[in-house]
Phi, psi and omega in degrees: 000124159276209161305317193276333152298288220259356165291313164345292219267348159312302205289296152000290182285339150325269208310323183270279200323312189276351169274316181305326180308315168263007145277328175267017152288317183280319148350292167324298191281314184324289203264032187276131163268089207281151164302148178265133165313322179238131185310166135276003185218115177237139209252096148286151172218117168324147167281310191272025144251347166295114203249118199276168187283328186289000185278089168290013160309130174269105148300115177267133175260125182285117177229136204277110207269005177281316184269343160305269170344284190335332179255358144236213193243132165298317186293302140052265174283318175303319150342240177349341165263000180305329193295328170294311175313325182336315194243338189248163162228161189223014156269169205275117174099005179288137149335138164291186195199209163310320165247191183261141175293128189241057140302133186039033177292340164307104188088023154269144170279133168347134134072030154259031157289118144339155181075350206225149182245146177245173192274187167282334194283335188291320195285340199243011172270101194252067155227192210235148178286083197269202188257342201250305175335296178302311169300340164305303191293300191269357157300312168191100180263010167291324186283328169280333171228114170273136207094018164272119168292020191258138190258037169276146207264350188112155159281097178277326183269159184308319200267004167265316179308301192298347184281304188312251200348315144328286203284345146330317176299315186256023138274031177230181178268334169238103172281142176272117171352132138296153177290000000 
């Protein structure tokens, strides 16, 4: 083959790309559609079902944390927390570790284990480690406190939160009454 063949078929393949190229221009122009000036479909939406973003209100979803507990196990809870051991220990006198050792961490105020740095969010979260605080927290806890460096992704089912919380409960030196 020579030069002149292959000027050919070049000059062909050119030739085919700019005419599709000028049919769908003229296309355009032949067949132009102007915009409607007025939606034709207008979307209302109630005010008290929109929740605005700029509002930094925290929804706490209210749960009955009696009928919670009730569904779970201690032994259970030991299960379920193995997921949890990587970074914590849960005897008495245990180390920290990647996390704080959460002996009697049930009825402990937030980010007071000693020896351990917590994060800012953790540290400025002033509240007390109560059965419904854990259950939030270990549901999700990037979501429950924002700004925690602990990267568990949660417990989703119920009856795994209340077992962890259980045997959490019954890791300490004064375990706190169930409700």
């Amino acid at each position: 083959m020579d030069s002149f063949e292959i000027n050919k078929i070049i000059a062909a393949v050119l030739l085919i790309a700019l005419i599709v190229i000028g049919i769908g221009k003229i296309s355009d122009i032949a067949f132009h559609v102007d915009k409607p000036k007025k939606s034709a479909y207008k979307v209302e939406i109630q005010d008290d079902n929109v929740i605005s973003n700029s509002k930094a209100e925290k929804i706490v979803e209210k749960i009955n944390i009696a009928a919670l507990l009730a569904l779970g196990d201690i032994t259970h809870g030991e299960k379920v927390f193995k997921k949890c051991a990587a970074c914590h220990l849960v005897n008495k006198g245990g180390e920290n570790k990647i996390g704080p050792a959460l002996y009697g961490v049930i009825g402990r105020k937030v980010a007071s284990k000693e020896n351990y740095k917590y994060s800012k969010a953790m540290a400025s979260y002033d509240k007390n480690w109560t059965f419904e605080e854990m259950n939030g927290y270990l549901k999700k806890p990037q979501s429950y406190i924002k700004g925690t460096k602990m990267a568990f992704a949660g417990l989703r089912k119920e009856k795994d939160r209340a077992s962890v919380i259980l045997y959490l409960n019954q890791n300490s030196d004064s375990p706190i009454p169930l409700p």
